[in-house]
C-alpha positions as CSV (number, residue, x, y, z in Angstrom):
1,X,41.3,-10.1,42.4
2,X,42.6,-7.6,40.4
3,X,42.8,-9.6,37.4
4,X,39.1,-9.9,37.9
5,X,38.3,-6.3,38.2
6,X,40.9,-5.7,34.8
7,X,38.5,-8.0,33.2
8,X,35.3,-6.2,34.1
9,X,37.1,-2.9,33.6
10,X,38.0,-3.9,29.6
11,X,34.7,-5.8,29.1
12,X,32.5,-2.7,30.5
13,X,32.7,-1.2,27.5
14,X,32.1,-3.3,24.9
15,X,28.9,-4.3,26.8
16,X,27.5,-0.8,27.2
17,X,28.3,-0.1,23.4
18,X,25.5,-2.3,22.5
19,X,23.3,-0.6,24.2
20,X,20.8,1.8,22.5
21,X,21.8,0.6,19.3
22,X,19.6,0.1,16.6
23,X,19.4,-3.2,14.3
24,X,17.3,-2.4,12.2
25,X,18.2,-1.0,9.0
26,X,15.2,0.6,8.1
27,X,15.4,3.1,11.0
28,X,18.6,4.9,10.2
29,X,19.3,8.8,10.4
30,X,18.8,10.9,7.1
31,X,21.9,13.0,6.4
32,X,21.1,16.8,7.4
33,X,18.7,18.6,5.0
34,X,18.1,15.0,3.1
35,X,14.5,15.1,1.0
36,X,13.4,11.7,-0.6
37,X,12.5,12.2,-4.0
38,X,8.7,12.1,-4.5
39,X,6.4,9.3,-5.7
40,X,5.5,9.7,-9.3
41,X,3.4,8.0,-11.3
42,X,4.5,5.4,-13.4
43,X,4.7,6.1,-17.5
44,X,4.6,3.5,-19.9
45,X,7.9,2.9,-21.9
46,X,7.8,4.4,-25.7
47,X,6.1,2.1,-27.9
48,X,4.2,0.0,-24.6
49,X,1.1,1.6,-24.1
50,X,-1.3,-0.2,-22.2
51,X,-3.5,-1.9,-25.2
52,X,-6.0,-4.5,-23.1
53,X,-9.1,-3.0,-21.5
54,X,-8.8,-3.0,-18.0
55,X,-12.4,-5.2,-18.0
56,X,-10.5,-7.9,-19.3
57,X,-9.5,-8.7,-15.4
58,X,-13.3,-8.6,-14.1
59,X,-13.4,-12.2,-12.9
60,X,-9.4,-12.5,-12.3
61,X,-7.7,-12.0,-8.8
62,X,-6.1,-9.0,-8.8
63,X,-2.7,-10.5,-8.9
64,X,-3.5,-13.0,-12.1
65,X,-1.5,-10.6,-14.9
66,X,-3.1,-10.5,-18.5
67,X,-1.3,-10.1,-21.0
68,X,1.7,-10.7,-18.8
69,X,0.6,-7.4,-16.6
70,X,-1.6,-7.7,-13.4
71,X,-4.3,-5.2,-12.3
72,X,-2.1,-3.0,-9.6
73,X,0.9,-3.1,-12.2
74,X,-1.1,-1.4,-15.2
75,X,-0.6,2.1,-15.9
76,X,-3.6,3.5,-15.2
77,X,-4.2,1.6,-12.0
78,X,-0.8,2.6,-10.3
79,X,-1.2,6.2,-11.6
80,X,-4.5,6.1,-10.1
81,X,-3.7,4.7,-6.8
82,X,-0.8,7.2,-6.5
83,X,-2.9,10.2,-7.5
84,X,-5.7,9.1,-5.5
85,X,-3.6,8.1,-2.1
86,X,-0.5,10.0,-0.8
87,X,0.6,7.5,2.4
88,X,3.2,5.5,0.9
89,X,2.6,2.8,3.7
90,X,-1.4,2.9,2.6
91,X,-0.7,2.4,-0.9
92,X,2.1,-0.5,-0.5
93,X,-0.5,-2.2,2.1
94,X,-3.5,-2.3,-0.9
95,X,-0.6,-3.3,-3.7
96,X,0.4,-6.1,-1.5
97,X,0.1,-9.4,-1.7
98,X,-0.4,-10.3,2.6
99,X,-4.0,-10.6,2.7
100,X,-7.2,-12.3,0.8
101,X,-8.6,-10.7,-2.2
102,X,-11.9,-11.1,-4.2
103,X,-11.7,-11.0,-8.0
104,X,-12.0,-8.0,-9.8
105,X,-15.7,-6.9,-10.0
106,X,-17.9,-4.4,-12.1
107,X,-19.3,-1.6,-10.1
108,X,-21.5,0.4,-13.4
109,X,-19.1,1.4,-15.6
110,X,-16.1,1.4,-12.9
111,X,-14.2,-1.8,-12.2
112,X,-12.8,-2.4,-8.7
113,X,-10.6,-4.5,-6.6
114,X,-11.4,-5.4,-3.0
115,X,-8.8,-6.6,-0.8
116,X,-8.3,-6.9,3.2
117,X,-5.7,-8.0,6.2
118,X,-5.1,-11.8,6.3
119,X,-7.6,-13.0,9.5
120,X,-9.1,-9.6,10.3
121,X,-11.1,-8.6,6.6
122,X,-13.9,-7.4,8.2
123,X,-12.0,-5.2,10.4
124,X,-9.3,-4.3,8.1
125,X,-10.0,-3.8,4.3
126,X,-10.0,-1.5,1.2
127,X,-11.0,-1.3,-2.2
128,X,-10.0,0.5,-5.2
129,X,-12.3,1.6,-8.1
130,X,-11.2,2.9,-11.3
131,X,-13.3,4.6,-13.8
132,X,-11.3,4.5,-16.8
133,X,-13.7,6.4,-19.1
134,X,-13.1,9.2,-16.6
135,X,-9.3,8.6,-15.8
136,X,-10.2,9.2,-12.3
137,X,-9.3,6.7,-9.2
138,X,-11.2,6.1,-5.9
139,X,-9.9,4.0,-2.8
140,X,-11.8,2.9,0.1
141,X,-10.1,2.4,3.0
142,X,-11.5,0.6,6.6
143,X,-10.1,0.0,10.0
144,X,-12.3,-0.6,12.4
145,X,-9.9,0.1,15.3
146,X,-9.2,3.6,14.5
147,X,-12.5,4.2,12.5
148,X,-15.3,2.3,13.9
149,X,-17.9,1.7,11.2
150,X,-17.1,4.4,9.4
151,X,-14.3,4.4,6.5
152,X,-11.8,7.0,5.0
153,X,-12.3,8.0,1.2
154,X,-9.1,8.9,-1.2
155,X,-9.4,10.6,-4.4
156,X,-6.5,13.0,-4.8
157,X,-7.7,15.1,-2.1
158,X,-7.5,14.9,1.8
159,X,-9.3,11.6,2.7
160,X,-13.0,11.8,3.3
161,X,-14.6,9.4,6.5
162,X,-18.0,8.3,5.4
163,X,-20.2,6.1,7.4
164,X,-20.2,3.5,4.9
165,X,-18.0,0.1,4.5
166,X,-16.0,-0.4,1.7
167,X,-17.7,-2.0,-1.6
168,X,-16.7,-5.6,-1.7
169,X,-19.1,-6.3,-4.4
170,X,-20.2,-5.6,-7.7
């Protein structure tokens, strides 16, 4: 008997200090008064300056590279999407490669990349249009369950809901 309650007595411990604990290591404290350095945009490398137009992936999948580069990797494209969106989460989501994609398509003089959540794209979508002639980048971003039909609107400033879907289409 008393062995018995020794047992339980040493074991109580190592039970309980499981408890609470937390296995995922993405979830961890920041030390005190710890600031993550801020996203910048990506600069090309002396001497690698992006030289193909970004029209030359109209027609390609956003993730086919050309020239050994694909469309969320150029330059201009990441700058953009970093300017234009400032949720990390947001702009990993569109970068991603989880869900269905259409090629890139022409909108005017804009070229854009439409791209959703795998089983749920009309619910759950987003597209990015740059305008290279004006340097500026636009991202359209839809979820039903939080928006209804309406979608949110990035362009460097706060994001804008519009009753509108996001452009799928040139």
């Amino acid at each position: 008997m008393r062995t018995a309650i020794a047992v339980a007595l040493l074991a109580a411990p190592l039970l309980v200090g499981g408890c609470g604990r937390n296995d995922d290591p993405t979830k961890t404290a920041a030390p005190s008064g710890f600031t993550p350095p801020e996203t910048r945009a990506p600069a090309p490398i002396a001497g690698q300056a992006q030289t193909t137009p970004i029209t030359a992936y109209v027609g390609k999948y956003p993730h086919d590279a050309v020239d050994g580069v694909d469309f969320f990797d150029r330059t201009d494209v990441a700058t953009g999407l970093v300017n234009a969106v400032g949720d990390a989460k947001l702009r990993e989501m569109i970068r991603g490669r989880s869900g269905p994609a259409t090629p890139v398509f022409r909108m005017g003089d804009r070229v854009a990349s439409w791209g959703c959540e795998e089983h749920n794209c009309g619910d759950h979508n987003w597209t990015v249009i740059v305008d290279p002639k004006r340097g500026k980048t636009q991202v359209c971003y839809h979820d039903a369950a939080k928006m209804g039909p309406q979608s949110d609107w990035y362009d460097g400033a706060a994001p804008a809901r519009r009753a509108e879907t996001c452009p799928s289409e040139g």
